[in-house]
ROSE-4610 file (N, C-alpha, C; in Angstrom, 1 decimal, always signed):
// ROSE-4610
residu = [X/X/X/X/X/X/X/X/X/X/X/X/X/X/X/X/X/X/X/X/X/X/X/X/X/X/X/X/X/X/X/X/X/X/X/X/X/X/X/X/X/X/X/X/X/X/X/X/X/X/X/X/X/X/X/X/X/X/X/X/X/X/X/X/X/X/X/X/X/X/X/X/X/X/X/X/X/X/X/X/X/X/X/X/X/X/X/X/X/X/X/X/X/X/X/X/X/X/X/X/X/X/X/X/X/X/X/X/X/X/X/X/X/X/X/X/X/X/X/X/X/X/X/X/X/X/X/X/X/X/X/X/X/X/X/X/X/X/X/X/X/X/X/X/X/X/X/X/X/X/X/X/X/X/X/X/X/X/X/X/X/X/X/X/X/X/X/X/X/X/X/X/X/X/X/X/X/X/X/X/X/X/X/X/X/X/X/X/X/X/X/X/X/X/X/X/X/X/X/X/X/X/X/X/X/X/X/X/X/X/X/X/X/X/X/X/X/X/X/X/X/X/X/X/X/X/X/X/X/X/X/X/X/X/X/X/X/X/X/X/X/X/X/X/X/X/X/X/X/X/X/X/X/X/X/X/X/X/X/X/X/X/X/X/X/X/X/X/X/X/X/X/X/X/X/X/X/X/X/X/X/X/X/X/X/X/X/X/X/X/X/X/X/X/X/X/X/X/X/X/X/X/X/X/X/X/X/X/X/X/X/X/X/X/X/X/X/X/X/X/X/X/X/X/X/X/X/X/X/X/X/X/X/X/X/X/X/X/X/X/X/X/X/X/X/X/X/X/X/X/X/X/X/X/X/X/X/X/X/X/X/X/X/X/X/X/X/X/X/X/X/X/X/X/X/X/X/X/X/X/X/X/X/X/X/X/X/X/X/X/X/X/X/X/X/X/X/X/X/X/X/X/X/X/X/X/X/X/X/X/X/X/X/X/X/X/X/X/X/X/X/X/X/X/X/X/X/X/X/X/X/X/X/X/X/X/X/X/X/X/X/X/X/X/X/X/X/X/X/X/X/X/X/X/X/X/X/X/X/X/X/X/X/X/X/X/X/X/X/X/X/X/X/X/X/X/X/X/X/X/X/X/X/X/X/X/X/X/X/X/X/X/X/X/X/X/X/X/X/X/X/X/X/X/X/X/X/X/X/X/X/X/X/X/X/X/X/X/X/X/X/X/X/X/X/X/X/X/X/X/X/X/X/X/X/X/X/X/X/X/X/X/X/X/X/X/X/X/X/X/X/X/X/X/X/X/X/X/X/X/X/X/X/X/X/X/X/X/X/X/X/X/X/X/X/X/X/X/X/X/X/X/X/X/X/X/X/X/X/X/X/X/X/X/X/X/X/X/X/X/X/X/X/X/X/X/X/X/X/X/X/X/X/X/X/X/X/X/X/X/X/X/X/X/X/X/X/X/X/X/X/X/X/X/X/X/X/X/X/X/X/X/X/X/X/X/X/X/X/X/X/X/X/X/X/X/X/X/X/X/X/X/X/X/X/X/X/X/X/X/X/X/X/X/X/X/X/X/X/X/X/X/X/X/X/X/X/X/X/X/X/X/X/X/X/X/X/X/X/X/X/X/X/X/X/X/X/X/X/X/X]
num = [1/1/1/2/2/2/3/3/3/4/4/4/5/5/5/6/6/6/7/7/7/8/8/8/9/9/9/10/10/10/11/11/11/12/12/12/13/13/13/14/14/14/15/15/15/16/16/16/17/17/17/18/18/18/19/19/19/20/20/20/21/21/21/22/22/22/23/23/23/24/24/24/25/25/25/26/26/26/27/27/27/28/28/28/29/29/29/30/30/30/31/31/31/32/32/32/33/33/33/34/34/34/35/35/35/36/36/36/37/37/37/38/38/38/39/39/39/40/40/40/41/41/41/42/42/42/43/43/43/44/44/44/45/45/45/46/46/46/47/47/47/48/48/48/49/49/49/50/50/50/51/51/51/52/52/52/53/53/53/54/54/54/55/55/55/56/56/56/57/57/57/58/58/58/59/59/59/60/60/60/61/61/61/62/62/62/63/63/63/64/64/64/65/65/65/66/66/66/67/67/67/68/68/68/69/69/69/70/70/70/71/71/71/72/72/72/73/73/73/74/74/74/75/75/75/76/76/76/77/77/77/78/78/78/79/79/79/80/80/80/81/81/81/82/82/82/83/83/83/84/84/84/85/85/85/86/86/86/87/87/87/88/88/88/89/89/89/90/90/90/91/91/91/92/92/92/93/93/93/94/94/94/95/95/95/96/96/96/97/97/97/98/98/98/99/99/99/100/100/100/101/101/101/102/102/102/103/103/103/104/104/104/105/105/105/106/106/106/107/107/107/108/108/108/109/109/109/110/110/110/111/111/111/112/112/112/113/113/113/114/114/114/115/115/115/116/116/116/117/117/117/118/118/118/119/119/119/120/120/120/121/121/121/122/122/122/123/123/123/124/124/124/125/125/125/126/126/126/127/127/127/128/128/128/129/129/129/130/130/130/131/131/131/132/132/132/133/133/133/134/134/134/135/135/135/136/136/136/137/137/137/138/138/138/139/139/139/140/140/140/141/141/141/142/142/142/143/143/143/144/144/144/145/145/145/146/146/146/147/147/147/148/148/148/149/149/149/150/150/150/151/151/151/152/152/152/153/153/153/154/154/154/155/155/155/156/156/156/157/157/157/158/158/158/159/159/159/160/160/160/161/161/161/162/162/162/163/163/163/164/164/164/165/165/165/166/166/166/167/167/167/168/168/168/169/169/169/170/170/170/171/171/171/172/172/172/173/173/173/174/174/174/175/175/175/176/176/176/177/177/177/178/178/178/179/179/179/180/180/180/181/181/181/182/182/182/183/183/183/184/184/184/185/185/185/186/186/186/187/187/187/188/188/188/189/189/189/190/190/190/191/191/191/192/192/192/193/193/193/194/194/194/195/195/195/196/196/196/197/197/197/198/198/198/199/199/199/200/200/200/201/201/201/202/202/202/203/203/203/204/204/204/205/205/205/206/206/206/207/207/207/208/208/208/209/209/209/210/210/210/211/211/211/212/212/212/213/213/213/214/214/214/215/215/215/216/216/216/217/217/217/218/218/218/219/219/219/220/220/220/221/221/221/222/222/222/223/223/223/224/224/224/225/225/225/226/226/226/227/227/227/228/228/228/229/229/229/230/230/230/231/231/231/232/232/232/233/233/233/234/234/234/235/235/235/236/236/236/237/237/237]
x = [-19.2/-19.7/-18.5/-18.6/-17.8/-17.2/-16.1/-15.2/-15.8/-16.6/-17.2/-18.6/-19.3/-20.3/-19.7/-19.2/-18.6/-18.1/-17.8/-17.1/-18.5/-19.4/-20.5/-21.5/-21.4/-22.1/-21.0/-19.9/-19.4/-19.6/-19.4/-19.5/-21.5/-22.1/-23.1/-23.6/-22.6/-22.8/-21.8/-20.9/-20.2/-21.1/-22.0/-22.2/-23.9/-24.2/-25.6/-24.8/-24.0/-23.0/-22.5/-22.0/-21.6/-22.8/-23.9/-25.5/-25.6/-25.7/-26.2/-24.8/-23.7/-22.9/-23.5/-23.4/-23.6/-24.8/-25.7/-26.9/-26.8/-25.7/-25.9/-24.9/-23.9/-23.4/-23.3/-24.3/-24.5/-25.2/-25.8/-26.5/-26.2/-25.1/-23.9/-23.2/-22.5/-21.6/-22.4/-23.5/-24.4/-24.5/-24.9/-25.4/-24.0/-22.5/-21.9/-20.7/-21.1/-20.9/-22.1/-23.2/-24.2/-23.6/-23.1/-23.0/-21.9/-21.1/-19.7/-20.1/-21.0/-21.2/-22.7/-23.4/-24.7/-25.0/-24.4/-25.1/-25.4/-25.1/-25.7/-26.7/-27.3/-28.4/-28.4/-28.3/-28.1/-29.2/-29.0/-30.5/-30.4/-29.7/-30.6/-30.9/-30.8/-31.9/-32.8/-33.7/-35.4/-36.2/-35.5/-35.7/-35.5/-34.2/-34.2/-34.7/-35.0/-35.6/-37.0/-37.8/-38.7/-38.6/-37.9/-37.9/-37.4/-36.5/-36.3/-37.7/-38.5/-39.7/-40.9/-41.1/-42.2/-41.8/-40.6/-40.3/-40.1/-40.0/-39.3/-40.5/-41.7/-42.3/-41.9/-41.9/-41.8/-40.1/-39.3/-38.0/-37.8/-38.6/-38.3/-39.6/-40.6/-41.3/-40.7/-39.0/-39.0/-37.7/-37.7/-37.1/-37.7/-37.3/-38.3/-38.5/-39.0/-40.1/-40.8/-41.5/-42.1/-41.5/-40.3/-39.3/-38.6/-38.1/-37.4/-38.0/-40.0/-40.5/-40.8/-41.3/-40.9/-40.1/-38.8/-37.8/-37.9/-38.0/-37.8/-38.8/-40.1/-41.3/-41.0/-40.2/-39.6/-39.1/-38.0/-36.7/-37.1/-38.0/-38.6/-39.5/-40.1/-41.0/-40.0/-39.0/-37.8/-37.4/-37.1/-36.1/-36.8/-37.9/-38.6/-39.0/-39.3/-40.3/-39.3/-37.8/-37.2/-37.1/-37.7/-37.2/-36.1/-35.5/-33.7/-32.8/-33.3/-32.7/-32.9/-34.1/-35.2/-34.2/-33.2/-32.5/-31.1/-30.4/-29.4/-29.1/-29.9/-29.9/-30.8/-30.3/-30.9/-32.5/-33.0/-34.6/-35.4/-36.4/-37.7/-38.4/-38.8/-39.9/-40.8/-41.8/-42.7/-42.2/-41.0/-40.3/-39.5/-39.4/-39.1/-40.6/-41.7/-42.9/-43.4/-43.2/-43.4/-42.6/-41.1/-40.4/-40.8/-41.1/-41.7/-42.9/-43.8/-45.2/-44.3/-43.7/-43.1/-42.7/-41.7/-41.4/-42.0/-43.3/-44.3/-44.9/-45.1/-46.1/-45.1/-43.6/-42.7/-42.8/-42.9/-42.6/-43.9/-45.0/-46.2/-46.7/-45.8/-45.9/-45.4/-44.0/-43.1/-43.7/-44.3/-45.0/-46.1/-47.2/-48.0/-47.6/-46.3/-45.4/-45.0/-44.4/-43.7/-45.0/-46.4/-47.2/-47.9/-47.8/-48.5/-47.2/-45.9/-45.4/-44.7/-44.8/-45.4/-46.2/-47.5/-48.7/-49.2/-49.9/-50.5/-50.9/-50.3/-51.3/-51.0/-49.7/-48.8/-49.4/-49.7/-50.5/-49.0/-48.2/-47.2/-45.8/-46.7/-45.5/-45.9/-45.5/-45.7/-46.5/-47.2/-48.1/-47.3/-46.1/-45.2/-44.6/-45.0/-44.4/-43.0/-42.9/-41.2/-41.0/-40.3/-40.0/-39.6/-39.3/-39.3/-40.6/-40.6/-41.7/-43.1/-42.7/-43.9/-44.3/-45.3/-45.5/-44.4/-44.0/-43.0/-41.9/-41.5/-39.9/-40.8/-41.6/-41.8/-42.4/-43.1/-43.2/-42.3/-41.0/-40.3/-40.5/-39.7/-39.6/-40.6/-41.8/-42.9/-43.3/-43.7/-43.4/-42.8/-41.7/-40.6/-40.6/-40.9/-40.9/-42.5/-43.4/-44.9/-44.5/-43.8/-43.8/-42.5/-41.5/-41.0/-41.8/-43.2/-43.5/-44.4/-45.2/-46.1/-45.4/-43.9/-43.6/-43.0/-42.8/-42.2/-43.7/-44.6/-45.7/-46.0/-46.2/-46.6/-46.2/-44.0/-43.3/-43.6/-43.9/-44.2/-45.2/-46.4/-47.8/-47.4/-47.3/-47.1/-45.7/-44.8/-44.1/-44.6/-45.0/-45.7/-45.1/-44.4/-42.8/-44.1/-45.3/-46.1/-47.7/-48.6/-50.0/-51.3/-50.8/-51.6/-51.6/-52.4/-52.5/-51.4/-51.3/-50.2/-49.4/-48.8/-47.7/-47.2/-48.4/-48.0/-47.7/-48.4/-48.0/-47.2/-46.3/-45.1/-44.3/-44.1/-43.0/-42.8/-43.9/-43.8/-43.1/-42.8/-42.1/-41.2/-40.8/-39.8/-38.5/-38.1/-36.6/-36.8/-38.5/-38.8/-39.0/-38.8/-39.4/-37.5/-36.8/-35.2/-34.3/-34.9/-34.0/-35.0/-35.6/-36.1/-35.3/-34.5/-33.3/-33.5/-33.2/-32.8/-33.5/-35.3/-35.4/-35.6/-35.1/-34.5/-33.6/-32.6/-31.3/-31.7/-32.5/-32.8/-34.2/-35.2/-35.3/-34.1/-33.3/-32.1/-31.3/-31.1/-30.3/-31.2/-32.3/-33.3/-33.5/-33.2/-32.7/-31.6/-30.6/-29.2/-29.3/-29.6/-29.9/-30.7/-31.9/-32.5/-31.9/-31.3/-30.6/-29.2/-28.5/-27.3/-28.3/-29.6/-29.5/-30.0/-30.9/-31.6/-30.4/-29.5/-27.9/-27.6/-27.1/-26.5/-25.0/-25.0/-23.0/-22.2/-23.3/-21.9/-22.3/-23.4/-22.9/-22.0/-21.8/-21.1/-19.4/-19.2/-17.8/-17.4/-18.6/-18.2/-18.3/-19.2/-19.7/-20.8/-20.3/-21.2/-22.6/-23.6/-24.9/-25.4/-23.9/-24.1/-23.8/-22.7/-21.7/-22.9/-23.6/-24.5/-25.8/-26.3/-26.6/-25.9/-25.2/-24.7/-24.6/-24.0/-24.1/-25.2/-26.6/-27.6/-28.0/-27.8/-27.8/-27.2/-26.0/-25.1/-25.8/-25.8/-26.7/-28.2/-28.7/-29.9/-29.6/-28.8/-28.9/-28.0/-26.9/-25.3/-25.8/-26.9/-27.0/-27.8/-28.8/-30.0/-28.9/-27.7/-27.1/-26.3/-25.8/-25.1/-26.3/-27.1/-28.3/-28.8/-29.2/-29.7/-28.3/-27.0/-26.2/-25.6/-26.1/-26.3/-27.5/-28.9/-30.0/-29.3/-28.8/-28.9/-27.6/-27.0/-25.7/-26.6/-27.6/-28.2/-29.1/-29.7/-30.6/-30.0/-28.6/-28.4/-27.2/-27.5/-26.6/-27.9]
y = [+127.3/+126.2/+125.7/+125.5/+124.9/+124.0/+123.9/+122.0/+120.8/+121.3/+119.7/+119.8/+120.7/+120.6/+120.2/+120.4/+119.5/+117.9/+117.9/+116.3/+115.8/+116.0/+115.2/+115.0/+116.4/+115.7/+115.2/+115.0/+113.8/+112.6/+112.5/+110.9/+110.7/+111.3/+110.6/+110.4/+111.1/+110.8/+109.2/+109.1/+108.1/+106.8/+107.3/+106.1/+105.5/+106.9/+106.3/+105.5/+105.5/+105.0/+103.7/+103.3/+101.9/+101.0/+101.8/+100.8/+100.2/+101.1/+100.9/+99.6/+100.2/+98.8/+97.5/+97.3/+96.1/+95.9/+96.7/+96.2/+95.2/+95.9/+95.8/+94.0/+93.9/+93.0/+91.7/+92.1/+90.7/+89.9/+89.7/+88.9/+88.0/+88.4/+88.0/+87.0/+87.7/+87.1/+85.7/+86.1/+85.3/+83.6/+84.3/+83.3/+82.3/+83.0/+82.0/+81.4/+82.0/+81.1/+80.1/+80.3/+79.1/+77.6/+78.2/+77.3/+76.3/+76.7/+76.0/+75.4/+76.5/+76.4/+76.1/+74.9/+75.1/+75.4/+76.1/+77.0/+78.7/+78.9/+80.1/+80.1/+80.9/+81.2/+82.2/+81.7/+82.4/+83.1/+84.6/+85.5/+85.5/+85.0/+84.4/+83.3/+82.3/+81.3/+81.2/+80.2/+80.4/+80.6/+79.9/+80.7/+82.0/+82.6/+83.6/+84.6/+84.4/+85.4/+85.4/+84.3/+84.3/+85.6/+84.9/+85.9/+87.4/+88.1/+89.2/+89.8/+89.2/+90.2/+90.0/+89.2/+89.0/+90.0/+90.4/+90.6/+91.9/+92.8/+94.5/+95.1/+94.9/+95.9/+95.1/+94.0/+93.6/+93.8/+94.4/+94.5/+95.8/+96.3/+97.8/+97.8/+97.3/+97.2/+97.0/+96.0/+95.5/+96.7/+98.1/+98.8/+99.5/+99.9/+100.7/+102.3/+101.9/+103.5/+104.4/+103.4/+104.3/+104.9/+104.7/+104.8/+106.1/+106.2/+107.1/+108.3/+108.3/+109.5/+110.3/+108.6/+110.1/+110.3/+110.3/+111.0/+111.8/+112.2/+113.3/+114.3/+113.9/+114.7/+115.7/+115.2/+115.6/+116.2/+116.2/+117.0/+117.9/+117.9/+118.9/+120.5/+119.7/+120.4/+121.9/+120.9/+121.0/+122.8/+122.0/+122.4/+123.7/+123.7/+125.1/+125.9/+125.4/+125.7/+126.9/+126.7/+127.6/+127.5/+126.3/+126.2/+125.4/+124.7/+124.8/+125.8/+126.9/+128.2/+129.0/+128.7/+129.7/+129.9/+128.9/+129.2/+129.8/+129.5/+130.1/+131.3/+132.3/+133.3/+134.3/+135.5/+136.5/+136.5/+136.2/+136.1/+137.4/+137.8/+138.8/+138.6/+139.9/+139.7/+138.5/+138.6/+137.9/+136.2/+136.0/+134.8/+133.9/+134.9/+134.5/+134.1/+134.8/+133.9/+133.2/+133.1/+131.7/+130.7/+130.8/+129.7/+129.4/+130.3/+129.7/+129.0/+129.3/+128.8/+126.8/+127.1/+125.9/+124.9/+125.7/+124.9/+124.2/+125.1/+125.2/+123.7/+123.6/+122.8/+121.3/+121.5/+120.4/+119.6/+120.4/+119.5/+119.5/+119.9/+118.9/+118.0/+117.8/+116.4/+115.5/+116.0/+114.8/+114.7/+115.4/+115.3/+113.9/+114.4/+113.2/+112.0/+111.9/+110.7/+109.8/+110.8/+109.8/+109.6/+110.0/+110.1/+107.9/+107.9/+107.0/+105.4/+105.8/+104.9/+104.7/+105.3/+105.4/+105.0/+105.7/+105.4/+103.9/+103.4/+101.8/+101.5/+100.5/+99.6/+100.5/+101.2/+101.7/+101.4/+102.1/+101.4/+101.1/+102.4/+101.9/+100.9/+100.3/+99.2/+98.0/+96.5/+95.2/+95.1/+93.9/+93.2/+92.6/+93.1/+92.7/+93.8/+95.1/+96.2/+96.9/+95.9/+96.1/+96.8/+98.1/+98.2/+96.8/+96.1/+94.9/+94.8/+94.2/+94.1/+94.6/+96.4/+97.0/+98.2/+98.5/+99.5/+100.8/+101.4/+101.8/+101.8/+100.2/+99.6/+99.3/+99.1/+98.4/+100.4/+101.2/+102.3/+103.6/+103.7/+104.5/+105.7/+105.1/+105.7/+106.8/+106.1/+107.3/+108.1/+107.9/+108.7/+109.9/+109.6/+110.8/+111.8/+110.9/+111.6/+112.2/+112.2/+112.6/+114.4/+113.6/+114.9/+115.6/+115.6/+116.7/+117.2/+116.9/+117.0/+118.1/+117.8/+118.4/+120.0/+120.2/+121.0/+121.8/+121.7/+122.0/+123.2/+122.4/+123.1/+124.0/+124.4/+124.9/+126.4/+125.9/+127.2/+128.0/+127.3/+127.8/+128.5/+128.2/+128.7/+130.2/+130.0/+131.1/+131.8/+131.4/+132.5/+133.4/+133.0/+133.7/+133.0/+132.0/+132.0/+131.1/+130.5/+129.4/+129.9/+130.2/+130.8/+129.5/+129.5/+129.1/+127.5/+126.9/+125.4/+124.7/+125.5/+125.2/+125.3/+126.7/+126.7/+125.5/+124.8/+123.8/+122.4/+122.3/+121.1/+121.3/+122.3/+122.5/+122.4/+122.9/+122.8/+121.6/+120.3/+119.1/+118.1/+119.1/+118.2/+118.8/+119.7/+120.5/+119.4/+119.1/+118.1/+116.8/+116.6/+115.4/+115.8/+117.4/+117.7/+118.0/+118.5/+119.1/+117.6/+116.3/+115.3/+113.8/+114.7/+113.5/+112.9/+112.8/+111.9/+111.0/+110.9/+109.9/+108.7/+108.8/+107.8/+107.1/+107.6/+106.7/+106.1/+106.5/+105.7/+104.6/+104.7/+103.7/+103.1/+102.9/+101.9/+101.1/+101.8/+100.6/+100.0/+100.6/+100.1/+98.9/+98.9/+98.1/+96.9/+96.9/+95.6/+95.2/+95.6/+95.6/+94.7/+95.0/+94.4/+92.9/+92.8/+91.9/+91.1/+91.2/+90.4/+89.9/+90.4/+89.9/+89.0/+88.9/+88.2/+86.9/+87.0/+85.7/+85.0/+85.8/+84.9/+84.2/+84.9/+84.2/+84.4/+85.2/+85.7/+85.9/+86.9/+87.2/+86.7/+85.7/+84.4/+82.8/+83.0/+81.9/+82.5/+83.7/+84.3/+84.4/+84.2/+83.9/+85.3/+86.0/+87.5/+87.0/+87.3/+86.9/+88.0/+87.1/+88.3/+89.4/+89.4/+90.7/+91.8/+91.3/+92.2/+92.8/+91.5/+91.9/+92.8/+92.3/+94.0/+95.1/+95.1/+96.9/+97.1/+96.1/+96.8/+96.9/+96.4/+96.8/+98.5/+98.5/+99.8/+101.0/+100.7/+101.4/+101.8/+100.6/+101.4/+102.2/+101.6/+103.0/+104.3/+104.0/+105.1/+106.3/+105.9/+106.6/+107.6/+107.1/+108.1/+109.3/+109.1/+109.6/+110.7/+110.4/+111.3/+112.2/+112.1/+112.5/+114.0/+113.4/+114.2/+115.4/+114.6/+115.5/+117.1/+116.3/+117.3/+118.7/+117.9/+119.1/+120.2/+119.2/+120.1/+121.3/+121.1/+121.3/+122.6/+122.9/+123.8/+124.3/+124.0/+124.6/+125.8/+125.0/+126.3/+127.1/+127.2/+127.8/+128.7/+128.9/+129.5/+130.9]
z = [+49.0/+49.8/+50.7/+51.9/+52.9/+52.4/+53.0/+52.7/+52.8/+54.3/+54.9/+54.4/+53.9/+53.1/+52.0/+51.1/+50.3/+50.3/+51.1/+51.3/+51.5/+52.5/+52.9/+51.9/+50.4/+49.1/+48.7/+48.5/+47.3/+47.9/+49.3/+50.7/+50.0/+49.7/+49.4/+48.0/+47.4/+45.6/+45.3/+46.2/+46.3/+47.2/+48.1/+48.6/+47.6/+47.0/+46.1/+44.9/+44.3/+43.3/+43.6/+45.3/+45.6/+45.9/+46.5/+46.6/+45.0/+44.0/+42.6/+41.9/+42.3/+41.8/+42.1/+43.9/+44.5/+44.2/+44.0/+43.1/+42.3/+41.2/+39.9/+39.9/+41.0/+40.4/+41.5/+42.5/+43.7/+42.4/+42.0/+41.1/+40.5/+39.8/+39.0/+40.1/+41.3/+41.8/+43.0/+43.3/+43.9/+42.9/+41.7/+40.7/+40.3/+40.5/+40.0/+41.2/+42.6/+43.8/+44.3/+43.9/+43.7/+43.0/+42.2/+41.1/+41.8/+42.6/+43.6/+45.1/+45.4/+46.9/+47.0/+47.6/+47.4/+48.8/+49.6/+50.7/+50.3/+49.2/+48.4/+47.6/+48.0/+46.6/+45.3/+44.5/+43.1/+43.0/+42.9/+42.7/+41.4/+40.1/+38.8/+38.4/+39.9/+39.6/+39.7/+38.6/+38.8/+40.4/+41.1/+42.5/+42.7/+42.6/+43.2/+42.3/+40.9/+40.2/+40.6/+40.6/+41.2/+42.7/+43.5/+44.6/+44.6/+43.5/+43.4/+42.7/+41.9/+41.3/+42.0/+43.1/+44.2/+45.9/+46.0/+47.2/+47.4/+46.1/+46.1/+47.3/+47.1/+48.1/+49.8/+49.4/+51.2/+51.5/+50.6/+51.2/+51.4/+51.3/+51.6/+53.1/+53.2/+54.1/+55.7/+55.0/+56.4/+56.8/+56.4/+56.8/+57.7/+59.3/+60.3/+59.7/+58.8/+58.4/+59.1/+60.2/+61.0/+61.9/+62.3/+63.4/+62.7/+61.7/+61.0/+60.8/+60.3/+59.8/+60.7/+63.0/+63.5/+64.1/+64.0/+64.3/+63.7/+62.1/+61.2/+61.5/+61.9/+62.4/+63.5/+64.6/+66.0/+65.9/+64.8/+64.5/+64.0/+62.9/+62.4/+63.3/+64.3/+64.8/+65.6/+66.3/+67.1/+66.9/+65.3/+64.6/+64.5/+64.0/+63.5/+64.3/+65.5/+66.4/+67.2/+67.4/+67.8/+69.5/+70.1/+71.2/+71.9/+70.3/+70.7/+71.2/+70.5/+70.9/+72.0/+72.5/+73.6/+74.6/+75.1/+76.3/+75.9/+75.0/+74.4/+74.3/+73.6/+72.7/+73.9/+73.2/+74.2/+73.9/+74.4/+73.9/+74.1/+73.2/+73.6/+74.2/+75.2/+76.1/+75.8/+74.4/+74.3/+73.9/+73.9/+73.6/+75.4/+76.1/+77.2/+78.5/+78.2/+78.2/+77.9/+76.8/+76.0/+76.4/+76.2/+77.1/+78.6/+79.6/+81.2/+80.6/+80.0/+79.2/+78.9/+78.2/+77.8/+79.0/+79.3/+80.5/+81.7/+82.2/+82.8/+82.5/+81.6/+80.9/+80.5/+80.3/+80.0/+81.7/+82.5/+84.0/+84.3/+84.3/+84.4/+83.6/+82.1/+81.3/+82.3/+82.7/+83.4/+84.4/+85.2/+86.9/+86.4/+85.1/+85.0/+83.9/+83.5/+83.6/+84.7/+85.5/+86.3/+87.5/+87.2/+87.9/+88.1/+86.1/+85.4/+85.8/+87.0/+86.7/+88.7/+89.2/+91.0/+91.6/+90.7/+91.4/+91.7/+92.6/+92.3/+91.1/+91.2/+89.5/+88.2/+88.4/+87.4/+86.2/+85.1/+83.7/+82.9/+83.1/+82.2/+82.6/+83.6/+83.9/+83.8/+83.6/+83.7/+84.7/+84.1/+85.7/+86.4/+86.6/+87.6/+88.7/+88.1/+88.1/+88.0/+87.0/+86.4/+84.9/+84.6/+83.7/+82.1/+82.3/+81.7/+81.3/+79.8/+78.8/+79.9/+79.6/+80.1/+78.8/+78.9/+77.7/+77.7/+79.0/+79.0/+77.8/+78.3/+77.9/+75.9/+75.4/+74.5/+73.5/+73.9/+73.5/+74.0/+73.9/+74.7/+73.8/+72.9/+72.0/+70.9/+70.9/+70.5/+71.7/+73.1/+74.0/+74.4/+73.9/+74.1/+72.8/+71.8/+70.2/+70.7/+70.7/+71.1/+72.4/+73.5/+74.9/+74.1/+72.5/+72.0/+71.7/+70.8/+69.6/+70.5/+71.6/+72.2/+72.9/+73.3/+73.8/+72.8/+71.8/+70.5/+69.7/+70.0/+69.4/+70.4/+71.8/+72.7/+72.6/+72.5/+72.2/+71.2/+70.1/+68.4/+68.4/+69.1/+69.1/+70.1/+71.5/+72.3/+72.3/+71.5/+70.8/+70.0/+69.2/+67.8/+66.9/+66.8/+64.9/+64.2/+64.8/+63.9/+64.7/+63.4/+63.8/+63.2/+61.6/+61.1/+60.9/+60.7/+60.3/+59.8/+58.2/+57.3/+57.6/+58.6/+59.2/+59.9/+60.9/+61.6/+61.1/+60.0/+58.8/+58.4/+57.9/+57.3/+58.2/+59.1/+60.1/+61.2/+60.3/+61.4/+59.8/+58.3/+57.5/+56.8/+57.3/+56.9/+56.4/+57.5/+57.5/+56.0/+56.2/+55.1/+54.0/+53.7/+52.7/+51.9/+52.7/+52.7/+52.3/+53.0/+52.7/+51.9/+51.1/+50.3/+49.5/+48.8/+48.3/+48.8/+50.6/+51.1/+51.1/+50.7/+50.8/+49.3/+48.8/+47.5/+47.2/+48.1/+48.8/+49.6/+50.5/+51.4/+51.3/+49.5/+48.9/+48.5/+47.8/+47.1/+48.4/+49.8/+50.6/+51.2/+51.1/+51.7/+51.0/+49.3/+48.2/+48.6/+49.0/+49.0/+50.4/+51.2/+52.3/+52.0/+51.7/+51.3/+50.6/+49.7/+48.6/+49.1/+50.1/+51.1/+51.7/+52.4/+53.6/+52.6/+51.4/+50.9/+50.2/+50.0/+48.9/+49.9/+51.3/+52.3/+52.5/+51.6/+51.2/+52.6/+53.1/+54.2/+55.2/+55.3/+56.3/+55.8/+54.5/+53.9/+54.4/+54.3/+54.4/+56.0/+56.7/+57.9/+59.0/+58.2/+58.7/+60.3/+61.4/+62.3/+62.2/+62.5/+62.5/+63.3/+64.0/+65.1/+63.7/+63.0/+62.6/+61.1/+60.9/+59.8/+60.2/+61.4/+61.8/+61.6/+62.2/+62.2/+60.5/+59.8/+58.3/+58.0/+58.3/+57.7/+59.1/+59.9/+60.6/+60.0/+59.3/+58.6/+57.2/+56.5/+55.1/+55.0/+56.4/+56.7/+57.1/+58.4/+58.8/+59.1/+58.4/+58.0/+56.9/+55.2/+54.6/+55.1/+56.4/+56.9/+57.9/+58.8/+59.0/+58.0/+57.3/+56.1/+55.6/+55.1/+54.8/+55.6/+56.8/+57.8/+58.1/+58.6/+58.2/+57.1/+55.9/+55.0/+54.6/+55.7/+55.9/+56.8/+58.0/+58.9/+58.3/+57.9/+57.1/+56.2/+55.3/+54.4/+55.8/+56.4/+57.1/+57.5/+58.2/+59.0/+58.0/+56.8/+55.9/+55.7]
């Protein structure tokens, strides 16, 4: 096993181990700076107990799930589909058709994109006709995840690497199927989170809430790279 395949499972046997501590002992330390500070909330007071056994499904709810499965969908398709490689690698006759096939078809997505945002009465733009809160600016992101997802399949099919159905199911969850762990990590990271913002800790300590973003960015989506990276070394071994 590589070095850095190595380090990147201990970095995550170590980071599932520090979620389960702070788990295990915000509780504690919540409950007896309550007791000093009454801008804290004690998660073993009847309040907050109340609120840790009413809130487990809505705290993991308020993690962007849908954002995450399709990136992993895209990546997947991507990934399988083999038209990362189409331009790199010396390709076969019937694989360098398939790529013009692709390509073909990638710049008349984009021709009838940038068609939908030129033309009069632009649909994907503001009734102003400003990128600003236009479907554009507010759906970018599945858009672009959607015209991978579409060109991804196009290569896969008119290459030959994906024929059958299952094939195409499998290879749109390949990545979700390789880094399931993760989202068992990121239920507990999703408590962990939740339980920082209802205590109020690291705004008592004077943690600005820019800065408490990025740590909640951090405990989602640092183990989701970590992961992805050891998929990504497992395939290609």
């Amino acid at each position: 096993m590589p070095a850095l395949h190595r380090v990147i499972l201990t970095t995550l046997k170590a980071y599932f181990g520090l979620i389960a501590i702070l788990l295990a002992l915000l509780p504690i330390v919540s409950w007896i700076a309550s007791i000093y500070h009454s801008d804290i909330n004690g998660l073993l007071s009847p309040a907050g107990i109340r609120w840790m056994f009413s809130s487990v499904v809505d705290n993991f709810a308020d993690v962007p799930l849908a954002h995450i499965l399709t990136g992993l969908v895209t990546l997947s398709i991507l990934h399988t589909s083999g038209v990362l490689s189409a331009f790199t690698r010396r390709p076969s006759l019937k694989q360098r058709r398939a790529a013009l096939i692709t390509l073909t078809a990638a710049v008349a997505l984009l021709i009838l994109f940038s068609l939908l945002l030129i033309l009069p009465h632009a649909v994907l733009l503001s009734a102003f006709g400003t990128i600003s809160h236009s479907a554009l600016a507010h759906g970018w992101y599945g858009l672009l995840a959607l015209y991978l997802i579409v060109i991804s399949n196009i290569y896969a099919y008119t290459s030959g690497r994906l024929y059958t159905l299952a094939d195409f199911l499998q290879a749109h969850t390949s990545l979700i199927r390789s880094i399931s762990p993760y989202f068992i990590l990121l239920f507990l990271s999703s408590q962990l989170v939740a339980c920082l913002d209802y205590t109020a800790l690291l705004t008592f300590l004077g943690m600005p809430s820019h800065v408490q973003a990025l740590l909640t960015y951090i405990l989602y989506y640092l183990p989701l790279v970590l992961y992805l990276s050891v998929s990504h070394k497992q395939h290609n071994q």
